[in-house]
C-alpha positions in Angstrom: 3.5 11.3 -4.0 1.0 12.6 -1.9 0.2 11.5 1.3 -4.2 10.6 2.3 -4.1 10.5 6.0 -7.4 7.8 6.0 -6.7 4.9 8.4 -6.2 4.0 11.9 -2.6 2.1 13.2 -5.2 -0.8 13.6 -6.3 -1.3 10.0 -2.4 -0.6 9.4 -1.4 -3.2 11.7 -4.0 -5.3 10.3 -3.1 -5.0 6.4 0.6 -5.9 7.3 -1.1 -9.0 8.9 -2.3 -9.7 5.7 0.8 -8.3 3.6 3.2 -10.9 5.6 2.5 -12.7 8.1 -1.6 -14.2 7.3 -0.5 -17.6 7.2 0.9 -17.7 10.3 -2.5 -15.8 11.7 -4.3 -18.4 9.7 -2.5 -21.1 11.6 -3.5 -20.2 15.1 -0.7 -18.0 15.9 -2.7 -14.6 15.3 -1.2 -13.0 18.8 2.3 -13.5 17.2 1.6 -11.9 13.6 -0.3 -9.3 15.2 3.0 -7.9 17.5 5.2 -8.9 14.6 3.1 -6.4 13.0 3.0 -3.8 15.1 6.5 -4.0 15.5 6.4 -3.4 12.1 4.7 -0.4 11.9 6.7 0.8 14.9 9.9 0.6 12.7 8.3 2.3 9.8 7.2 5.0 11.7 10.6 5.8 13.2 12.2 5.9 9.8 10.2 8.7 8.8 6.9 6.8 7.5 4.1 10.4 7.5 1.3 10.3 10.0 -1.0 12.8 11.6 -2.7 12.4 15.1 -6.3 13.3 15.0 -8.7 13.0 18.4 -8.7 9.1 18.3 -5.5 8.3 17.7 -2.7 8.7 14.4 -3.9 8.6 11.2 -1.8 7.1 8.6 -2.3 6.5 4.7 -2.4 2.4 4.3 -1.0 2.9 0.8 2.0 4.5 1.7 2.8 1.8 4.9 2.7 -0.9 2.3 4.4 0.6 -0.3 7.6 1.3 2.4 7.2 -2.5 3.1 7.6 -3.7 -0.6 10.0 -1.0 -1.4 12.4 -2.7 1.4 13.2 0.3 3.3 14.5 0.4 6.3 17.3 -2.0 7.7 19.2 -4.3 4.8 18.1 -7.3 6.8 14.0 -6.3 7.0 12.2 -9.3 8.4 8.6 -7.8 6.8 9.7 -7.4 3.4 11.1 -11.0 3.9 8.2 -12.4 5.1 6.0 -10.4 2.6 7.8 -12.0 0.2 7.6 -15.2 1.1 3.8 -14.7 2.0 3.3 -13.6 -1.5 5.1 -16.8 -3.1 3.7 -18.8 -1.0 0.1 -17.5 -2.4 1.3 -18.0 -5.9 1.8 -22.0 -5.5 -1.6 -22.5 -3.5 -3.3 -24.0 -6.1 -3.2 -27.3 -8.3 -2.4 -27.0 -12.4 -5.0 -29.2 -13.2 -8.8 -28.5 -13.0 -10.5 -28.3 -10.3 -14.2 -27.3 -8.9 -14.1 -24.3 -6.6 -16.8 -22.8 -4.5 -16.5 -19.2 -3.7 -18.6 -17.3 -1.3 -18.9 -13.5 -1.8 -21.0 -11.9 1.0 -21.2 -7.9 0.1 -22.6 -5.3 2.1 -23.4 -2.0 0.3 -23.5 0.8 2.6 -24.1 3.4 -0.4 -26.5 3.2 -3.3 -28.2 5.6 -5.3 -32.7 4.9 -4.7 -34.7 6.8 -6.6 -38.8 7.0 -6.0 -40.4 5.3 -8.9 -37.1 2.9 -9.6 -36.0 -0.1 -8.5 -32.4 -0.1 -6.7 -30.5 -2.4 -8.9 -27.1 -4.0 -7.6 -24.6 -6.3 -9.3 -22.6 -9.2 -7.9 -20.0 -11.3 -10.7 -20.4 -14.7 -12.2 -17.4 -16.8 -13.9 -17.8 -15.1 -17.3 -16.3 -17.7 -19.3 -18.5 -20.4 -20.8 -16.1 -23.2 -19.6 -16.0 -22.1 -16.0 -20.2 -21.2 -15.2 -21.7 -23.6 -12.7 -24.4 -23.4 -10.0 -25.1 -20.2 -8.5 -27.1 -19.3 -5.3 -28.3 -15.6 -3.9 -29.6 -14.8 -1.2 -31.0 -11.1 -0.1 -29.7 -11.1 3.8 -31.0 -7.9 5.0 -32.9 -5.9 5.3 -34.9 -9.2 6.1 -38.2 -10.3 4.5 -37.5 -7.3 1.5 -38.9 -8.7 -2.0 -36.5 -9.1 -4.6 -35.9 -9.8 -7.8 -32.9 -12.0 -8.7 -32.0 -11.8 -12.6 -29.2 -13.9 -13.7 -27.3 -13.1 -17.0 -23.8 -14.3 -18.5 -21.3 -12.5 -16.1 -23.4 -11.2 -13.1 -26.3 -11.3 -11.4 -28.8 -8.5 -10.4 -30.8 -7.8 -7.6 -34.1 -5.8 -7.8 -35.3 -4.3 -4.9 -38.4 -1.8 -4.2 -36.4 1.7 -3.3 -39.2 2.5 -1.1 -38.5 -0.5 1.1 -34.8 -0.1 2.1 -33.3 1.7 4.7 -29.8 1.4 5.5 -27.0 -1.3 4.5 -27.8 -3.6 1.6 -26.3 -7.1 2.6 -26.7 -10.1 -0.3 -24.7 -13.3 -0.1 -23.1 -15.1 -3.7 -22.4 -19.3 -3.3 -21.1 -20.2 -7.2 -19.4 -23.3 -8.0 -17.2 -23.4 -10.9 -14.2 -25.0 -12.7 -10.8 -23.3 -12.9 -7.3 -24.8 -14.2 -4.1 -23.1 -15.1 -4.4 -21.5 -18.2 -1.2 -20.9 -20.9 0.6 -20.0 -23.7 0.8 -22.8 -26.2 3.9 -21.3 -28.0 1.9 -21.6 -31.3 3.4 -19.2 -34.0 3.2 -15.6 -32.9 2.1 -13.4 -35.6 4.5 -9.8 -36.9 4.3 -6.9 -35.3 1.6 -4.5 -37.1 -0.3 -7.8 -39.0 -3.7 -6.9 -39.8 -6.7 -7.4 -37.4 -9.8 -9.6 -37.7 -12.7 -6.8 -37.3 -14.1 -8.6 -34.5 -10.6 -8.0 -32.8 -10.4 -4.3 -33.7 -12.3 -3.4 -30.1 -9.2 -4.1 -28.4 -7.1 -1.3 -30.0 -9.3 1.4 -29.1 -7.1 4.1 -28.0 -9.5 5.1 -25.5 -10.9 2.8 -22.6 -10.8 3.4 -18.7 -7.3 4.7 -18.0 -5.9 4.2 -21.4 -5.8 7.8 -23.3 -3.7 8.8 -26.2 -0.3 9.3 -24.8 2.9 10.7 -26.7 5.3 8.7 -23.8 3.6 5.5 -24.2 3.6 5.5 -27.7 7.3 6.6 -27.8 8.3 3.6 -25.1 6.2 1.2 -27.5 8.5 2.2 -30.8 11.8 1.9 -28.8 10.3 -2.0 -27.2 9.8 -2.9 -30.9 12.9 -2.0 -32.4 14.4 -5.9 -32.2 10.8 -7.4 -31.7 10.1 -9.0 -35.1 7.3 -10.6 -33.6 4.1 -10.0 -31.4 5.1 -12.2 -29.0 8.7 -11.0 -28.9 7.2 -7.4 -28.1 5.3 -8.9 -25.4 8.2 -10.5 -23.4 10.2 -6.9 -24.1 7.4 -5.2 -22.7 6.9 -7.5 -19.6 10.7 -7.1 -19.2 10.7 -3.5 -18.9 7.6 -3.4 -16.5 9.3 -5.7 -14.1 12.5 -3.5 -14.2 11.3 0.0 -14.9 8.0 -0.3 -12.3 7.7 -1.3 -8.6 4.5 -2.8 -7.6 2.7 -0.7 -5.0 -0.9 0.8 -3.9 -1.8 4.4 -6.3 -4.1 6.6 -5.1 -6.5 7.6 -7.9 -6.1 11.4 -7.2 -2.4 11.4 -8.0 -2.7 10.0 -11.8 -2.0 12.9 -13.9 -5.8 13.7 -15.5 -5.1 13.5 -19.2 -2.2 10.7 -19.5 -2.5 8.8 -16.4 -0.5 5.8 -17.9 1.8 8.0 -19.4 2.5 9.6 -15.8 3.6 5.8 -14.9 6.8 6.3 -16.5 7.7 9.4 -14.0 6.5 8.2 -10.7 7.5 4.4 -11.5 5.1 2.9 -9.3 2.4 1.1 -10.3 -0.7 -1.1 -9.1 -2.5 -4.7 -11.0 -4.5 -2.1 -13.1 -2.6 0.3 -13.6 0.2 -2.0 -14.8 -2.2 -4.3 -16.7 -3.5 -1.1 -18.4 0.0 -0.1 -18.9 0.9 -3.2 -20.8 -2.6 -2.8 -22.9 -1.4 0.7 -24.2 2.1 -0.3 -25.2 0.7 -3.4 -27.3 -2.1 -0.9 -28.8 0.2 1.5 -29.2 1.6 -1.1 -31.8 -1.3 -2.5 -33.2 -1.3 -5.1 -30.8 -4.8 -6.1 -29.5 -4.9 -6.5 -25.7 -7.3 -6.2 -23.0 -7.9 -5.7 -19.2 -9.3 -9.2 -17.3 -10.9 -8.4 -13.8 -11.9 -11.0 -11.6 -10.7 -12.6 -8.4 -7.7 -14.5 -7.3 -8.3 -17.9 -6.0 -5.4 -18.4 -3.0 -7.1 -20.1 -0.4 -5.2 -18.0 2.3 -5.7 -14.7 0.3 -8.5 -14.0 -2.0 -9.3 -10.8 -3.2 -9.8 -8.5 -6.4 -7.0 -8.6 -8.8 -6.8 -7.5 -12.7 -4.1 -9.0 -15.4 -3.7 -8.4 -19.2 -4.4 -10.6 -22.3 -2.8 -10.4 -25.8 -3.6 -11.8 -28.7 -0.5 -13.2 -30.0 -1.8 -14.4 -33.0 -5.5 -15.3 -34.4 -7.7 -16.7 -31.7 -4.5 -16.7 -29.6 -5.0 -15.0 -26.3 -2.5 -15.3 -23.9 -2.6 -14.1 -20.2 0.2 -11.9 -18.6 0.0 -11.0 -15.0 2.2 -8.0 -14.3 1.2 -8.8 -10.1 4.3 -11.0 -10.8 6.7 -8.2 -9.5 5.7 -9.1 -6.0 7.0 -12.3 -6.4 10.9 -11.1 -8.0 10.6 -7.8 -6.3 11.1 -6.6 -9.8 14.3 -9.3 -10.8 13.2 -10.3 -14.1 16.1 -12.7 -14.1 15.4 -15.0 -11.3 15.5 -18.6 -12.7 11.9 -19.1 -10.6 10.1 -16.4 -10.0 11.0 -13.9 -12.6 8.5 -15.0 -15.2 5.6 -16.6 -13.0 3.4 -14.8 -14.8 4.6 -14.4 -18.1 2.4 -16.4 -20.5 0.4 -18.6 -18.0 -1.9 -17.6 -14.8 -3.0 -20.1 -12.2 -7.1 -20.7 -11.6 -9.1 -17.3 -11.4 -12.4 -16.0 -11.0 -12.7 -14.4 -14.1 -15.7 -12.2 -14.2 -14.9 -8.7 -16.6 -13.0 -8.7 -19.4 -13.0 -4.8 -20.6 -14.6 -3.3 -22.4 -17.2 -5.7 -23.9 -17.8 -7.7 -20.7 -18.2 -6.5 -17.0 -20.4 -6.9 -14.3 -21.4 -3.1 -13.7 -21.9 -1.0 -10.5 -26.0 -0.4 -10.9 -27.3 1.5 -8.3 -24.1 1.8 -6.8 -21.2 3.6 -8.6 -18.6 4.2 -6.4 -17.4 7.5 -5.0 -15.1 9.3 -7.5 -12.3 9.5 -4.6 -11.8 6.0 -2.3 -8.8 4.3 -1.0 -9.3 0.3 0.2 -8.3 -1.8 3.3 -8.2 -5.5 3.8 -7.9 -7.6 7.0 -8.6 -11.4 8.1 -12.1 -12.3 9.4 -11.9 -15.3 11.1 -11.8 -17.6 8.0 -12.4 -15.0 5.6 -10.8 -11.9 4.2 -12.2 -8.3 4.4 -11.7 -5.9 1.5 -13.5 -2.6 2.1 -13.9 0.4 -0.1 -14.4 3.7 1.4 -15.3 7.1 0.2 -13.0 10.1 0.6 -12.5 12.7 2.3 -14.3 11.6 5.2 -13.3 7.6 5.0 -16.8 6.5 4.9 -17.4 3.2 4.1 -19.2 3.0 0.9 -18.7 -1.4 0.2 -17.4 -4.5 2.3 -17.0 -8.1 0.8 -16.4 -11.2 3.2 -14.2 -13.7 0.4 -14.0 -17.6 1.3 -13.0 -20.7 -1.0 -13.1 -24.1 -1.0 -11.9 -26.4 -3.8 -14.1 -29.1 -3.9 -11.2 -31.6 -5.7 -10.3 -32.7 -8.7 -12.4 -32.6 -12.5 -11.6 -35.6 -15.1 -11.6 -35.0 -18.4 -14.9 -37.0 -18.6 -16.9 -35.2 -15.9 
């Protein structure tokens, strides 16, 4: 797989932070997880891990030194994929089954946007999409300073308005939302055949066509051979989910190296496979069966580690949707069989930010559509986590989001 030689050893060092040892950060020992880390990288580069040395320094792709982490090479006995790991499973029990009210802070800078004289610039920040989950909202335009604008707030998002003619520079906005999340599941309600007919209002999830799902000859031939002792759609499911935790590895893509006309397809070759892309994945296989499924976008709600994150839903039977998260590798390492962690995921999904479910409800890029090449870092902020999107070639960054939680306690059934 090709190699994008984008980031400093210090956003390295500071993603493996993140990657395996941000509790420990978190916790006051920051000094510690930042030489662990750079030990790390250390390692990785003498095992062969690609680089370049430009004028300031080497210049590494950030995909490729995490992939090397969660692909465990190296030494047998590799203390970061351990602690990755661990870092990762530790993340998936942060959060109470039960509902609760959470507030989330989202404070996005855009450092790119498209203003045109005569139009407003319009940008988008998400709102819980789901009807059970909306609560209070509050925006506020941080800069530039003393700029009118116009805050519209619709099911799923909210829009800000501004003049074109009165910005210069970095667009900087701040989201507060408080809203009620629980662990959501599959009731094990009767699962209906594979190939029963579909209500019409269900028929937009089979389109054949949507984001990075595209006719594909492979997909459709691995979603006959996953239904031959399926007899029902459930049944398919769990195969499915079987064969991604087993046939994939769970890693950062690059956008550029998914083949142009069958990039799911190309999945089945190269093996590797990020939360959309293998979300998607498992969309097309159910499609490819008459299966309605669809991609859910949102955020993930561990206190240590929010960030961005997409998972699947099928409908198992008639107003039966049930979630599968195929981000569940991380936590077997791709052992479907362990008694724990091998089917985290499968059917449930702890308390999320849900704010797009494709392709009838997303929040939108407005006035600022990203850059048709990017790659993304993420580091600890103090109390908050960094994700930044930047353009390529040149690295530029074209978005950065500050993330912070708080779960405000416990919701009775009453409240």
């Amino acid at each position: 797989m090709s190699q994008l030689f984008v980031a400093s050893a210090d956003d390295v060092i500071e993603q493996i932070i993140v990657q395996c040892w941000l509790f420990q950060a978190r916790a006051g020992g920051y000094s510690d997880a930042r030489a662990r880390a750079e030990r790390t990288l250390e390692r990785l580069l003498s095992k062969g891990l690609p680089y370049k040395t430009g004028p300031s320094g080497l210049l590494l792709d950030p995909y490729a030194a995490n992939n090397t982490i969660k692909s465990r090479a190296g030494e047998p006995a590799d203390d970061a994929w351990v602690d990755w790991q661990q870092t990762t499973r530790r993340n998936a029990v942060s959060l109470p089954a039960a509902l609760q009210l959470y507030r989330f802070t989202l404070h996005r800078e855009w450092h790119a946007y498209v203003a045109t004289a005569g139009r407003p610039v319009v940008l988008r920040l998400p709102l819980p999409l789901r009807e059970t989950q909306r609560g209070p909202a509050r925006v506020r335009l941080l800069q530039p300073a003393a700029t009118p604008v116009e805050i519209r707030e619709t099911p799923g998002r909210v829009e800000l308005r501004l003049d074109s003619t009165a910005i210069r520079g970095p667009i900087v906005a701040e989201l507060v939302v408080e809203f009620l999340g629980g662990e959501v599941g599959d009731s094990m309600a009767p699962s209906a055949p594979v190939g029963a007919s579909v209500d019409s209002e269900d028929q937009i999830w089979l389109r054949e066509r949507e984001g990075l799902i595209a006719p594909s000859a492979k997909i459709a031939a691995l979603a006959e051979q996953l239904a031959t002792e399926s007899s029902n759609v459930r049944e398919f499911v769990y195969a499915a989910w079987e064969w991604l935790m087993t046939g994939l590895r769970f890693g950062d893509v690059h956008r550029a190296a998914l083949h142009s006309h069958d990039p799911l397809g190309g999945l089945l070759q190269n093996r590797l496979a990020d939360c959309v892309l293998g979300s998607s994945l498992l969309v097309a296989l159910c499609r490819a069966r008459g299966i309605p499924a669809r991609v859910a976008s949102g955020f993930l709600l561990h206190p240590a580690n929010l960030g961005p994150h997409s998972w699947a839903e099928v409908r198992l039977a008639r107003n039966l949707w049930v979630p599968f998260d195929y981000g569940s590798w991380c936590y077997c390492a791709g052992d479907s069989s362990d008694p724990v962690w091998g089917r985290f995921f499968r059917g449930r999904i702890d308390a999320r930010f849900l704010a797009e479910v494709a392709p009838r409800d997303f929040t939108g890029w407005g006035s600022a559509p990203p850059p048709e090449r990017w790659f993304r870092l993420e580091r600890l902020r103090g109390e908050r986590i960094e994700h930044t999107l930047h353009a390529l070639p040149d690295g530029s960054l074209f978005r950065r989001d500050l993330l912070d939680l708080r779960i405000v306690g416990p919701v009775g059934v009453d409240d």
